[in-house]
PQR file with spaces between the fields and no chain letter, atoms N, CA, C, O and H, PARSE charges and radii, in Angstrom:
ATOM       1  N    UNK     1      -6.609  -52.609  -34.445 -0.4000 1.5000
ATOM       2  CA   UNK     1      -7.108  -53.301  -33.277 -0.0000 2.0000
ATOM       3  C    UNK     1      -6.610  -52.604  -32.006  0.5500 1.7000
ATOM       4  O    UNK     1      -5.572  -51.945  -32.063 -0.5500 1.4000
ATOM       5  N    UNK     2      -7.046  -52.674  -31.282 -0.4000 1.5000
ATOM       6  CA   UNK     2      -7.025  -51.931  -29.802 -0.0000 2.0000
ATOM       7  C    UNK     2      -5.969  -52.914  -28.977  0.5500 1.7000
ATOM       8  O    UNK     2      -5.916  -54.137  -29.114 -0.5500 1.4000
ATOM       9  H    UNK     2      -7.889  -53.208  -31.235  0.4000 1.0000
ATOM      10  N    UNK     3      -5.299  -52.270  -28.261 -0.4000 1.5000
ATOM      11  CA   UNK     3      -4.020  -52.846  -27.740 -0.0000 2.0000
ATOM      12  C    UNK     3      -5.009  -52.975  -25.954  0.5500 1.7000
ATOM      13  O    UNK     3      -4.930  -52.181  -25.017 -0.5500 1.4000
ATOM      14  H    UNK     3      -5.342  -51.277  -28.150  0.4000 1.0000
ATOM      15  N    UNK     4      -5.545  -53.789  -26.014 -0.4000 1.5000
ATOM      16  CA   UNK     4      -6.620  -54.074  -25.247 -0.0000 2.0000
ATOM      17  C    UNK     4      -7.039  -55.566  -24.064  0.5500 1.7000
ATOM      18  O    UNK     4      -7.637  -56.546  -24.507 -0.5500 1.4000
ATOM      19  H    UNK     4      -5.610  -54.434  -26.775  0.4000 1.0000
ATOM      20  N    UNK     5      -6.707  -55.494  -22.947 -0.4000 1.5000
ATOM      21  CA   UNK     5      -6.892  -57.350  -22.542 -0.0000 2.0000
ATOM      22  C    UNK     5      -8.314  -57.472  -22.382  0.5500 1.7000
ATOM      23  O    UNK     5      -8.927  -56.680  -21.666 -0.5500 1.4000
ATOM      24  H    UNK     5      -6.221  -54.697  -22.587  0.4000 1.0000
ATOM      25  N    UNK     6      -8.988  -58.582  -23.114 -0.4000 1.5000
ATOM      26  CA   UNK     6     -10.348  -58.297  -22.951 -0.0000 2.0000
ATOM      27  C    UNK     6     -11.154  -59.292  -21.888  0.5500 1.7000
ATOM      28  O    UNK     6     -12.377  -59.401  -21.800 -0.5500 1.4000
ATOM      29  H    UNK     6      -8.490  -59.225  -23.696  0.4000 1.0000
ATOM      30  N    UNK     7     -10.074  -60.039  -21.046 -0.4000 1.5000
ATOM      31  CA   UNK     7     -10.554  -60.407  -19.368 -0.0000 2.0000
ATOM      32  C    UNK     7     -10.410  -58.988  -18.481  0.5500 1.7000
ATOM      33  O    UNK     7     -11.298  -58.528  -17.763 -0.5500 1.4000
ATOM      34  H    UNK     7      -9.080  -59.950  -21.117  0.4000 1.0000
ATOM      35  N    UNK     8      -9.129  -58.427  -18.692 -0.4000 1.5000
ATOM      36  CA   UNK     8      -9.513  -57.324  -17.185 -0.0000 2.0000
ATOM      37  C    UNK     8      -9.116  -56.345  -18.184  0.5500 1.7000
ATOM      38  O    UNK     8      -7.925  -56.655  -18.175 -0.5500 1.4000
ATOM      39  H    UNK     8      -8.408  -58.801  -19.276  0.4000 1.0000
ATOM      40  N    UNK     9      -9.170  -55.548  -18.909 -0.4000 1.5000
ATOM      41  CA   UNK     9      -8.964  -54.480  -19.668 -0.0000 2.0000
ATOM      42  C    UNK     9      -8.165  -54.005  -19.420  0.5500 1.7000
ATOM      43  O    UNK     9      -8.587  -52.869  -19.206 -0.5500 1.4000
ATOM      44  H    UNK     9     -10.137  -55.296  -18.916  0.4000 1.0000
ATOM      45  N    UNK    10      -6.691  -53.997  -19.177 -0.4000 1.5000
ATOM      46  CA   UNK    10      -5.665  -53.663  -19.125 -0.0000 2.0000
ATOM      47  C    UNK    10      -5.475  -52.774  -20.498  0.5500 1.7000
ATOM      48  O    UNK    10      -6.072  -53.033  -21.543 -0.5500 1.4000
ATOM      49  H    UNK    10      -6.347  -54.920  -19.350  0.4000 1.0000
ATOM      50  N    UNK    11      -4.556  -51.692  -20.331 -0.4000 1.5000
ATOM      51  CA   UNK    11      -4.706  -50.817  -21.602 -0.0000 2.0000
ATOM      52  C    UNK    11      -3.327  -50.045  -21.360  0.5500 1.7000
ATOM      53  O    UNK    11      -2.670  -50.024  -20.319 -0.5500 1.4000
ATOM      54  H    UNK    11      -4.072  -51.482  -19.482  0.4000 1.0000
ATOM      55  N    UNK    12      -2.977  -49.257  -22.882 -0.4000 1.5000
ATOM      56  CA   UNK    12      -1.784  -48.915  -22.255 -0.0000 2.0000
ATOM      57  C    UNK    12      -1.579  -48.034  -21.216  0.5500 1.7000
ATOM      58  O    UNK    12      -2.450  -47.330  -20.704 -0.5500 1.4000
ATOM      59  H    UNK    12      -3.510  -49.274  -23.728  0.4000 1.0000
ATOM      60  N    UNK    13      -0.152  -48.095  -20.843 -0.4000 1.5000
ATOM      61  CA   UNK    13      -0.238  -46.706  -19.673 -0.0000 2.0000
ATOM      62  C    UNK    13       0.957  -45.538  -20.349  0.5500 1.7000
ATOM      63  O    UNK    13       2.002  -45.843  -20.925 -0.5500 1.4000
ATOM      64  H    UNK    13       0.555  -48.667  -21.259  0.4000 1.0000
ATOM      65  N    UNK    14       0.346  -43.905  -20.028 -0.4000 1.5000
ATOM      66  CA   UNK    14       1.587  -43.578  -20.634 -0.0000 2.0000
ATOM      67  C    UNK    14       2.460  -42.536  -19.789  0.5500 1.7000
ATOM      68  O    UNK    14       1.874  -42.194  -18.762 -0.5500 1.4000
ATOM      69  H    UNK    14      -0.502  -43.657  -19.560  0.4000 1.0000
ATOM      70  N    UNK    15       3.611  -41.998  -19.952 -0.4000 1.5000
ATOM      71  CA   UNK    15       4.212  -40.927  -18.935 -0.0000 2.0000
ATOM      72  C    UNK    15       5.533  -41.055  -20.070  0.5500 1.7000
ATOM      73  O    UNK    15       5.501  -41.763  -21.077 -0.5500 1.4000
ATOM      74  H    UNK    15       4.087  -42.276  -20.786  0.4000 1.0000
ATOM      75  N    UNK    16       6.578  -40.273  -19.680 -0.4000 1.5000
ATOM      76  CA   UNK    16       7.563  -39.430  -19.822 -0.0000 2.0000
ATOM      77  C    UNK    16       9.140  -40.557  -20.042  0.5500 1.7000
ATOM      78  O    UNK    16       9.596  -41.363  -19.231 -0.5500 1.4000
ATOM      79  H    UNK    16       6.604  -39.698  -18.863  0.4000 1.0000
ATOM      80  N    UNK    17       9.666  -40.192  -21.464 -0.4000 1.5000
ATOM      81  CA   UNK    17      11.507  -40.760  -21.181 -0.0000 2.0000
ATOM      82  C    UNK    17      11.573  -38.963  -21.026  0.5500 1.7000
ATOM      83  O    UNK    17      12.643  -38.402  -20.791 -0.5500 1.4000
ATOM      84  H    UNK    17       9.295  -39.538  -22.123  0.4000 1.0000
ATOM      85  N    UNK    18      12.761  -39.870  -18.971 -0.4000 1.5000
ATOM      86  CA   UNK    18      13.440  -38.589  -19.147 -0.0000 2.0000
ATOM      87  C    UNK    18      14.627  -38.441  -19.139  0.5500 1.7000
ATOM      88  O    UNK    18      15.144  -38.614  -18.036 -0.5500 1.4000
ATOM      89  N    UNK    19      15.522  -38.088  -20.246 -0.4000 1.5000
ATOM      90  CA   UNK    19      17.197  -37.925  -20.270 -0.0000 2.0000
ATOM      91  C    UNK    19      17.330  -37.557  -18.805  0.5500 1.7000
ATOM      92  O    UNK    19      16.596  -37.510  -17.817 -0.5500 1.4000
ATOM      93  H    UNK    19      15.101  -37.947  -21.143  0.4000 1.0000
ATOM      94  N    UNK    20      19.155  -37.214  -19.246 -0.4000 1.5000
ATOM      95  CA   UNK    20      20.162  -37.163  -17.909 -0.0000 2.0000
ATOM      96  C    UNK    20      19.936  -35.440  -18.168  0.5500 1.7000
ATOM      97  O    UNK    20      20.202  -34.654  -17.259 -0.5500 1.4000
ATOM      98  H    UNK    20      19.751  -37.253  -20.048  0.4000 1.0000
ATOM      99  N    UNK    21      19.400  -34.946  -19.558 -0.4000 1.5000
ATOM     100  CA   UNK    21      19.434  -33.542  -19.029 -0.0000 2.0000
ATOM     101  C    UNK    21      17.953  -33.024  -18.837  0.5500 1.7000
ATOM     102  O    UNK    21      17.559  -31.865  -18.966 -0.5500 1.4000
ATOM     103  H    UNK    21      19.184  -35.585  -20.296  0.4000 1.0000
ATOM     104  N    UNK    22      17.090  -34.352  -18.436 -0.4000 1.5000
ATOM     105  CA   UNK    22      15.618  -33.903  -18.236 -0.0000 2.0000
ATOM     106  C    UNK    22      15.135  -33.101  -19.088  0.5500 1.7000
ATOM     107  O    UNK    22      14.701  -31.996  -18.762 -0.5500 1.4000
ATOM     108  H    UNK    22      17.410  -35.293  -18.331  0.4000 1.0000
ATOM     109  N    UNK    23      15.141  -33.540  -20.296 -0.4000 1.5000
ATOM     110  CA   UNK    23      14.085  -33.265  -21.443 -0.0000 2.0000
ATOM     111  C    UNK    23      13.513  -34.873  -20.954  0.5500 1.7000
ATOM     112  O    UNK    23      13.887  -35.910  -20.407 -0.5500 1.4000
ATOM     113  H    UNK    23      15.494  -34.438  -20.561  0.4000 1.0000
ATOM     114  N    UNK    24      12.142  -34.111  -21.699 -0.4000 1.5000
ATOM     115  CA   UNK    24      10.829  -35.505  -21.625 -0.0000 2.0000
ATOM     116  C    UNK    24      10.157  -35.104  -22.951  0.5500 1.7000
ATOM     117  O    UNK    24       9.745  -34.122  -23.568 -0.5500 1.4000
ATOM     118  H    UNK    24      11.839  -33.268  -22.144  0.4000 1.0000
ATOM     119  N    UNK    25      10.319  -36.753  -23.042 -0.4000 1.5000
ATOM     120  CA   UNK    25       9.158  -36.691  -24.576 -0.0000 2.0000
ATOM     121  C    UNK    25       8.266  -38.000  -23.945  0.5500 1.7000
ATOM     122  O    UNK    25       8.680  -38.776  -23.083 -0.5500 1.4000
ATOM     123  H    UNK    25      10.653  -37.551  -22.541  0.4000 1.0000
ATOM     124  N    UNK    26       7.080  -38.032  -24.531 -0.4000 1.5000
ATOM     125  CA   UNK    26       5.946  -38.311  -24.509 -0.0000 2.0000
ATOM     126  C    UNK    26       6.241  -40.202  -24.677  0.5500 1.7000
ATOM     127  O    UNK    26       7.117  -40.441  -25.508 -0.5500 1.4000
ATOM     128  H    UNK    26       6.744  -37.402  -25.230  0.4000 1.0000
ATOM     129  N    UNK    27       5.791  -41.128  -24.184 -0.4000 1.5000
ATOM     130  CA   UNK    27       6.116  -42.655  -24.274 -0.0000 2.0000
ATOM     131  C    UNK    27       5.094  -43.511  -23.778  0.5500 1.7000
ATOM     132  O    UNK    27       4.527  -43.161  -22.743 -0.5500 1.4000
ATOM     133  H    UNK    27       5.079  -40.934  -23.508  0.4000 1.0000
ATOM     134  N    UNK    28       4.723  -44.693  -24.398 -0.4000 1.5000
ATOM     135  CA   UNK    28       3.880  -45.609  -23.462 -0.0000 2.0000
ATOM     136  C    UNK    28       3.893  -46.771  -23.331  0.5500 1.7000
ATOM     137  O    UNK    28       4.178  -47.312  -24.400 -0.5500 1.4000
ATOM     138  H    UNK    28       5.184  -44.977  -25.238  0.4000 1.0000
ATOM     139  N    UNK    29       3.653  -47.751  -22.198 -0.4000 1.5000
ATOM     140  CA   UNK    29       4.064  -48.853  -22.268 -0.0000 2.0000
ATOM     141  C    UNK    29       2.672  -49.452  -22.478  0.5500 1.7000
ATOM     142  O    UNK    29       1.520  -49.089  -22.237 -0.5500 1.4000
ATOM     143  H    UNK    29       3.423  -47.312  -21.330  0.4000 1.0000
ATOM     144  N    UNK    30       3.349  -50.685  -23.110 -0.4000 1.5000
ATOM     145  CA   UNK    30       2.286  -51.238  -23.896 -0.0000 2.0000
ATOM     146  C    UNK    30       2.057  -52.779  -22.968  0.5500 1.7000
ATOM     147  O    UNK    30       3.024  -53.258  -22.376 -0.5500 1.4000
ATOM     148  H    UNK    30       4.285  -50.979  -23.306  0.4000 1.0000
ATOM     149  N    UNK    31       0.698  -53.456  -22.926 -0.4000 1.5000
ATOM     150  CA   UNK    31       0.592  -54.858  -22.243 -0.0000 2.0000
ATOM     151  C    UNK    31       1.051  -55.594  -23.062  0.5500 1.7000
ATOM     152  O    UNK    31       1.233  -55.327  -24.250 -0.5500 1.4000
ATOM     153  H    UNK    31      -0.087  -53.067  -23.407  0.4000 1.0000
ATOM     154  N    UNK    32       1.389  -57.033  -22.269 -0.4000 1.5000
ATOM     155  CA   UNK    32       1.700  -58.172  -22.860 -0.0000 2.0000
ATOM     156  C    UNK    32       0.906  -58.973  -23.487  0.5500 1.7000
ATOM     157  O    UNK    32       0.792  -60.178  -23.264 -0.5500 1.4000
ATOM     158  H    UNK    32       1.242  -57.249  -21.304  0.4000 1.0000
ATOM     159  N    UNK    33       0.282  -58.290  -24.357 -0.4000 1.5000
ATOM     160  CA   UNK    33      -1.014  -58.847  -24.840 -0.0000 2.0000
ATOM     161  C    UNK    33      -0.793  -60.612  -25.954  0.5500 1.7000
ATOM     162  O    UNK    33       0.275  -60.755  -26.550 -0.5500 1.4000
ATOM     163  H    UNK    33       0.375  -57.311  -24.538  0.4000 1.0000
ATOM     164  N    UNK    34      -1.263  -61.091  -26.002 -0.4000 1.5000
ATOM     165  CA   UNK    34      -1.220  -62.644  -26.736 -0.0000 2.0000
ATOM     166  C    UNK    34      -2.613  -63.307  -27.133  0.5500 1.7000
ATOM     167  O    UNK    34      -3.451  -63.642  -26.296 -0.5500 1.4000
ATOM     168  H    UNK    34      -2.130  -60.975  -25.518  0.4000 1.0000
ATOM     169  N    UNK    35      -2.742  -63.440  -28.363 -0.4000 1.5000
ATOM     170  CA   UNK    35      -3.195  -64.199  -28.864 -0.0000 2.0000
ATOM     171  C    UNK    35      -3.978  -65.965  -28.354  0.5500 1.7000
ATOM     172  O    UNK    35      -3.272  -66.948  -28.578 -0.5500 1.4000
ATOM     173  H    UNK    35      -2.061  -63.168  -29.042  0.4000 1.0000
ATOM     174  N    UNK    36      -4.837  -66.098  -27.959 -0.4000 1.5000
ATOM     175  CA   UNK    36      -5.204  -67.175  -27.364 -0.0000 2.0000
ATOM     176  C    UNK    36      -6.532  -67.441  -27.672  0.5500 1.7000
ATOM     177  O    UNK    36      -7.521  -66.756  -27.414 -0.5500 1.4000
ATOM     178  H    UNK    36      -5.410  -65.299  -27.777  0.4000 1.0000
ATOM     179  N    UNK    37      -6.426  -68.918  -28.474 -0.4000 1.5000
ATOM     180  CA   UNK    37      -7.727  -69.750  -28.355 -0.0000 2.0000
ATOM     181  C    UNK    37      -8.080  -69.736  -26.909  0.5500 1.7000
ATOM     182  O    UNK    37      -7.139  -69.683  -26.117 -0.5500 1.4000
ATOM     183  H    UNK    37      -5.622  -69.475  -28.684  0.4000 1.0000
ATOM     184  N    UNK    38      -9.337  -69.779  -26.431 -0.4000 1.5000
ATOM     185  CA   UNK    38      -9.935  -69.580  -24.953 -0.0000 2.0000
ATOM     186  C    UNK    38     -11.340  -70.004  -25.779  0.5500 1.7000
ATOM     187  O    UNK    38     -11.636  -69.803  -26.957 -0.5500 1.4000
ATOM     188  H    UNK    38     -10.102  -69.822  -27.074  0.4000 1.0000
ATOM     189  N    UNK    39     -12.203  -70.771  -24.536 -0.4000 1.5000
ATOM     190  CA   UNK    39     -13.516  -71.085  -24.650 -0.0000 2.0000
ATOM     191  C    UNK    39     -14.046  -69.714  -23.860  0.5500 1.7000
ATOM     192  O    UNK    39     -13.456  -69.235  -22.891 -0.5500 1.4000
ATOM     193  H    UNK    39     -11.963  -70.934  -23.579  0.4000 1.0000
ATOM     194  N    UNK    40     -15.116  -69.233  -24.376 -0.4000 1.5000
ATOM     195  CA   UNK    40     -16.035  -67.705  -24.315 -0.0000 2.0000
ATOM     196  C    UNK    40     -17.582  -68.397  -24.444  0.5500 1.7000
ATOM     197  O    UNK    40     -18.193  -68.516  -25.506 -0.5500 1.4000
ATOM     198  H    UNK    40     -15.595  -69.622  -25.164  0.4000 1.0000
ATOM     199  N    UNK    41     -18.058  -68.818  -23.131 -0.4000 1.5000
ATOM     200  CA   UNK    41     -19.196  -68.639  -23.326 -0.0000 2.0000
ATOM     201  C    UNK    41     -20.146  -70.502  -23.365  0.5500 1.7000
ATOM     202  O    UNK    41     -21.340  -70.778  -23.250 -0.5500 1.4000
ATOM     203  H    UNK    41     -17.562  -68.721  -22.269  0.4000 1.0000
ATOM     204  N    UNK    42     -18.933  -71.381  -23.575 -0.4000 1.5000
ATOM     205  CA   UNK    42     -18.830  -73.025  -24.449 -0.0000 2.0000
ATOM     206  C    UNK    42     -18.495  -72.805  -25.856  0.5500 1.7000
ATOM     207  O    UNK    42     -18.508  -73.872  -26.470 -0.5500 1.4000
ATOM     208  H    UNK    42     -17.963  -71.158  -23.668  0.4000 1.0000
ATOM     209  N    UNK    43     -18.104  -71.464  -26.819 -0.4000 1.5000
ATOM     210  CA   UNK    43     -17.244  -71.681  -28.234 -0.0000 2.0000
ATOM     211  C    UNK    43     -16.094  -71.235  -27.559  0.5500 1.7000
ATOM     212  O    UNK    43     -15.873  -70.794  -26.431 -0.5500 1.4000
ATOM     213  H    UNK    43     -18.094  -70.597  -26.321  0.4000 1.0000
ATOM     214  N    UNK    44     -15.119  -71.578  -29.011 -0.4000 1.5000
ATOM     215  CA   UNK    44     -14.198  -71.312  -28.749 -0.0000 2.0000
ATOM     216  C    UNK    44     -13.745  -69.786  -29.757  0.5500 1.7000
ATOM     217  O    UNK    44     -14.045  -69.695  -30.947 -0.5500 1.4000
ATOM     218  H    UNK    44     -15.298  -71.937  -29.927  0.4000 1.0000
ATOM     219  N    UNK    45     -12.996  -68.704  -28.996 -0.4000 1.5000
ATOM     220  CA   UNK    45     -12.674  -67.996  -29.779 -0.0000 2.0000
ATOM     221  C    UNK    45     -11.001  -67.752  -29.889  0.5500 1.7000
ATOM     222  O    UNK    45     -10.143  -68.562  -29.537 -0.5500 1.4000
ATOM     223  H    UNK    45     -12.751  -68.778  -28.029  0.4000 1.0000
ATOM     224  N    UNK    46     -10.812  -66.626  -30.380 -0.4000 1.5000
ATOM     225  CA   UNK    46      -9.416  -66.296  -30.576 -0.0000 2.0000
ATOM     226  C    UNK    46      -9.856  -64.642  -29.686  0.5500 1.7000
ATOM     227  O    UNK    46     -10.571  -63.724  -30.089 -0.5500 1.4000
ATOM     228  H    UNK    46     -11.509  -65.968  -30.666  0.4000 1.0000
ATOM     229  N    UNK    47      -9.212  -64.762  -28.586 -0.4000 1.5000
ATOM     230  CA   UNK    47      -8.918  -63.233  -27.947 -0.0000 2.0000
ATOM     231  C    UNK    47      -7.918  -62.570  -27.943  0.5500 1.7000
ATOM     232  O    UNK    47      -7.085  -63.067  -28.702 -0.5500 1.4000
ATOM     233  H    UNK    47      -8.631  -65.508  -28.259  0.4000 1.0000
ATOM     234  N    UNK    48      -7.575  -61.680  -27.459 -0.4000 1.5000
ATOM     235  CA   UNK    48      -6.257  -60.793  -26.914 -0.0000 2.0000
ATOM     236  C    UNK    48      -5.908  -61.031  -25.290  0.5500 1.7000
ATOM     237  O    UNK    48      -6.641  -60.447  -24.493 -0.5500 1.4000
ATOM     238  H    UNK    48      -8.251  -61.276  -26.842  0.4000 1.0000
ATOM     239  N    UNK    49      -5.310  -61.489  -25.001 -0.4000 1.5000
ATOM     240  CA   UNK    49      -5.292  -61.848  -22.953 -0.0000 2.0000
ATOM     241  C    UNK    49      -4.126  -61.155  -23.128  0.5500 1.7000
ATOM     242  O    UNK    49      -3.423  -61.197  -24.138 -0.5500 1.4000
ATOM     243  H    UNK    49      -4.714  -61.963  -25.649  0.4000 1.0000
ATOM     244  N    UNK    50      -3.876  -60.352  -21.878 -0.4000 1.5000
ATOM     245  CA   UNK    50      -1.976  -60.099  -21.070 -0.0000 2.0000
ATOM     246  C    UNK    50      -2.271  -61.660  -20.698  0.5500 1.7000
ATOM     247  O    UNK    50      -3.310  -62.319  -20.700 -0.5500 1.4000
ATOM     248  H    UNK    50      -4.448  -60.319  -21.059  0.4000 1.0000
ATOM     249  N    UNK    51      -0.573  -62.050  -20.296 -0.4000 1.5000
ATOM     250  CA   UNK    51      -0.268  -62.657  -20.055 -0.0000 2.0000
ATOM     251  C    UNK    51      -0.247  -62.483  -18.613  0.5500 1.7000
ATOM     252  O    UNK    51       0.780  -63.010  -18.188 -0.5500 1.4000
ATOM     253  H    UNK    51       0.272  -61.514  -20.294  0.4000 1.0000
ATOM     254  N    UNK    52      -0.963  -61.950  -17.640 -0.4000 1.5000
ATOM     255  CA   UNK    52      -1.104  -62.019  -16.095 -0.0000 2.0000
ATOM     256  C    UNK    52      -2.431  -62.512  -15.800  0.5500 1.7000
ATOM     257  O    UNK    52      -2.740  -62.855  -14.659 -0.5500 1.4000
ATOM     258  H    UNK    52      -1.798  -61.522  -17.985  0.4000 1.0000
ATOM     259  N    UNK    53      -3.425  -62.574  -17.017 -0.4000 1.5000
ATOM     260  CA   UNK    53      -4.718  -63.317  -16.900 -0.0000 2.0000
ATOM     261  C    UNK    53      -4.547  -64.842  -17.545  0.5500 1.7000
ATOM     262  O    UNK    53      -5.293  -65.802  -17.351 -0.5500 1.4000
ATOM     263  H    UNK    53      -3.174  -62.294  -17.944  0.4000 1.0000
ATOM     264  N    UNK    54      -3.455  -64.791  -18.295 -0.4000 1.5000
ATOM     265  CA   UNK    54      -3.370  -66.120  -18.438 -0.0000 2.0000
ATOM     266  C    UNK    54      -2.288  -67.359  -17.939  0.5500 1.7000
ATOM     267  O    UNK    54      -1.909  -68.399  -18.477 -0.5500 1.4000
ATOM     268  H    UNK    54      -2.849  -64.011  -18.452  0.4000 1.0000
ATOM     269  N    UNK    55      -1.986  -66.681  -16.594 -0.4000 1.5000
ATOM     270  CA   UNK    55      -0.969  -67.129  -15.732 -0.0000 2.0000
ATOM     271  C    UNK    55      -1.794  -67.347  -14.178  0.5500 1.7000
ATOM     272  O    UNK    55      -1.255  -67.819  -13.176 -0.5500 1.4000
ATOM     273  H    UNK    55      -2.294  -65.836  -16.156  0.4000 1.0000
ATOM     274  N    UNK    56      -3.212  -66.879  -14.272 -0.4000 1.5000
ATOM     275  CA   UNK    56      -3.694  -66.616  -13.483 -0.0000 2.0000
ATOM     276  C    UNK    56      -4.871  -67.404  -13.585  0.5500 1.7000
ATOM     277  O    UNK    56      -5.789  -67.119  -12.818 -0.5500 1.4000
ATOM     278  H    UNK    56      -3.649  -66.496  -15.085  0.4000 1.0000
ATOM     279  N    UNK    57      -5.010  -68.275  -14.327 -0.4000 1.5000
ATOM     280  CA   UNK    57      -6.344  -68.947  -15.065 -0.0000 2.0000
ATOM     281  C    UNK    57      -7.606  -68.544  -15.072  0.5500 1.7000
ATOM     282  O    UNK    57      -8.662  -69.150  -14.888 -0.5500 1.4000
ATOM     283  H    UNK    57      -4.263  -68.507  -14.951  0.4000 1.0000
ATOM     284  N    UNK    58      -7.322  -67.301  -15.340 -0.4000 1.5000
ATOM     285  CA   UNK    58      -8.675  -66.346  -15.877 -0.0000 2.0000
ATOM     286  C    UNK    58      -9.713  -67.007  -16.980  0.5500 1.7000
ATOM     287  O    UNK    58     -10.919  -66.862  -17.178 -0.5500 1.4000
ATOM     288  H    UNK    58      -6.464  -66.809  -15.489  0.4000 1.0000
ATOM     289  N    UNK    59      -8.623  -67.845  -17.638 -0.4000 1.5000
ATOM     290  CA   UNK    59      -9.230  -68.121  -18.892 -0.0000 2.0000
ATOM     291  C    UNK    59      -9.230  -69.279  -18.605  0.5500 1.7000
ATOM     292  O    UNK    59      -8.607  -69.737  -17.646 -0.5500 1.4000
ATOM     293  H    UNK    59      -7.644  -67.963  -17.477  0.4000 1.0000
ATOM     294  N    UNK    60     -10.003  -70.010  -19.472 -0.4000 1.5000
ATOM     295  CA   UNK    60     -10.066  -72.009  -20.018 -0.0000 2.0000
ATOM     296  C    UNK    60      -9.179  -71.737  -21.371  0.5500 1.7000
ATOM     297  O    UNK    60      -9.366  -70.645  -21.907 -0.5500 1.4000
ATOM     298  H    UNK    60     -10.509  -69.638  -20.251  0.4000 1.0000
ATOM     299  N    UNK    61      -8.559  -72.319  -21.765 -0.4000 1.5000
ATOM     300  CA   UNK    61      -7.594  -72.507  -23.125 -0.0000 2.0000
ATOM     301  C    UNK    61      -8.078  -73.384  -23.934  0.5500 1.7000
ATOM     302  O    UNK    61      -7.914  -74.508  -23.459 -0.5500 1.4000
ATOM     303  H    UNK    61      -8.407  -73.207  -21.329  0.4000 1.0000
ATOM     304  N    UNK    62      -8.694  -73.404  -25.122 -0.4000 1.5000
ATOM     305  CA   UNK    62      -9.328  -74.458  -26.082 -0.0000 2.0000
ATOM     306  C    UNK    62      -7.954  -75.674  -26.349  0.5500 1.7000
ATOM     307  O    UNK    62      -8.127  -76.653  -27.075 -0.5500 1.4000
ATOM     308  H    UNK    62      -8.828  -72.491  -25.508  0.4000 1.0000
């Protein structure tokens, strides 16, 4: 499954850990993605939301 918010598509982002002797390896941060009954449409489904759309009442919550 796609690490995906499917109100605003938030997705991961990625860039660099960099030690104290500045080597960089490759890293990404991932959303706060959650599980949520939400009404889609008048059904109800099961989505993926971050938790900044659902603090934000993007959604209706079944």
């Amino acid at each position: 499954m796609a690490k995906v918010c499917e109100i605003c598509g938030k997705k991961p982002q990625y860039g660099n850990n960099v030690s104290h002797a500045n080597n960089r390896t490759r890293r990404r941060w991932e959303p706060n993605l959650q599980r949520v009954r939400a009404k889609v449409d008048g059904t109800v489904k099961r989505i993926k939301v971050c938790t900044k759309c659902i603090k934000s009442d993007r959604i209706e919550k079944a």
